[in-house]
N, C-alpha and C positions, 0 to 999 in steps of 0.2 A: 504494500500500500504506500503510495504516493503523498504528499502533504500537498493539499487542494492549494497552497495559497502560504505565505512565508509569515510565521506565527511563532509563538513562545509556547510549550508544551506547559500547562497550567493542569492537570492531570492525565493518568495514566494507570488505568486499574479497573476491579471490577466494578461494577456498579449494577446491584438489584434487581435482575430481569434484564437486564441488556447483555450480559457479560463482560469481556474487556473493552473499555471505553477510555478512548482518546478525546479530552478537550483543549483544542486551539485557541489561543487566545490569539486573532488577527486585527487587532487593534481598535481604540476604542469602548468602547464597550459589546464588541459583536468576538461570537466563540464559535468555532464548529464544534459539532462534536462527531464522534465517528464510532459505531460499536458497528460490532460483527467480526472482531480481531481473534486471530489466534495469539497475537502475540506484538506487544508492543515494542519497537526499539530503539526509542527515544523517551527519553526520561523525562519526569517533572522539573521545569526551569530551560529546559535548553531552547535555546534558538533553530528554527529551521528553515531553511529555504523552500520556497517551491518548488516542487516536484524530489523534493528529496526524500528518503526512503523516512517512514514512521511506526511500521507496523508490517505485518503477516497476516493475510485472508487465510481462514482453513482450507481443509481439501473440500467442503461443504456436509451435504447433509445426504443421508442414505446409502453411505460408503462410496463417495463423490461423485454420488447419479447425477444430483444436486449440485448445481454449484453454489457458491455462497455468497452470502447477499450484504453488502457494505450498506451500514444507513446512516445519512447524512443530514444533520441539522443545524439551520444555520437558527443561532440567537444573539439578541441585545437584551439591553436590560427591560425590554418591555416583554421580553415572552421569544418564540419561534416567530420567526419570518419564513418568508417562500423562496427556500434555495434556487430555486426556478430562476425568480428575479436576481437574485445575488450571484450566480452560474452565468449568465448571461451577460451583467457587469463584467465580470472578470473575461470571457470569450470576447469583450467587445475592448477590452483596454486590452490585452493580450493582442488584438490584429490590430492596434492603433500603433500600440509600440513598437509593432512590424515592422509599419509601416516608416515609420519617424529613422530608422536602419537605418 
């Protein structure tokens, strides 16, 4: 697993019904978070870049019929927003800075 975006790793561990769960602190008051990990490998406090390694997807579910499913939430301090919108942001500054080359 990829880091969606260059964030400070703000936790890293189980969390209650989700399993192992990654939250990104990408500035501001907005976090990702990311469960569906087998395995985290970036630790609480550290800085990471985009696209840089953070974590291990499993083999999935049913002796890897399944494959496995990464879930992605973006939040601020008001609650979840629609990563839709926030995905799209970043697709759309990623081809601007392309372009700027």
């Amino acid at each position: 697993m990829l880091s969606p975006a260059a964030a400070q790793v703000d936790y890293a561990g189980p969390l209650k019904g989700w399993g192992l769960v990654l939250i990104l602190n990408i500035g501001g008051d907005r976090r990702l978070v990311l469960a569906g990990l087998d395995e985290a490998t970036a630790g609480v406090g550290r800085t990471v870049a985009a696209g840089e390694p953070v974590g291990r997807m499993g083999p999935g579910g049913e002796g890897g019929r399944v494959p496995p499913e990464l879930y992605l939430e973006v939040r601020d301090g008001s609650g979840a927003l629609d990563p839709g919108r926030w995905l799209t942001a970043v697709a759309q500054k990623q081809t601007t800075d392309g372009l700027r080359r």
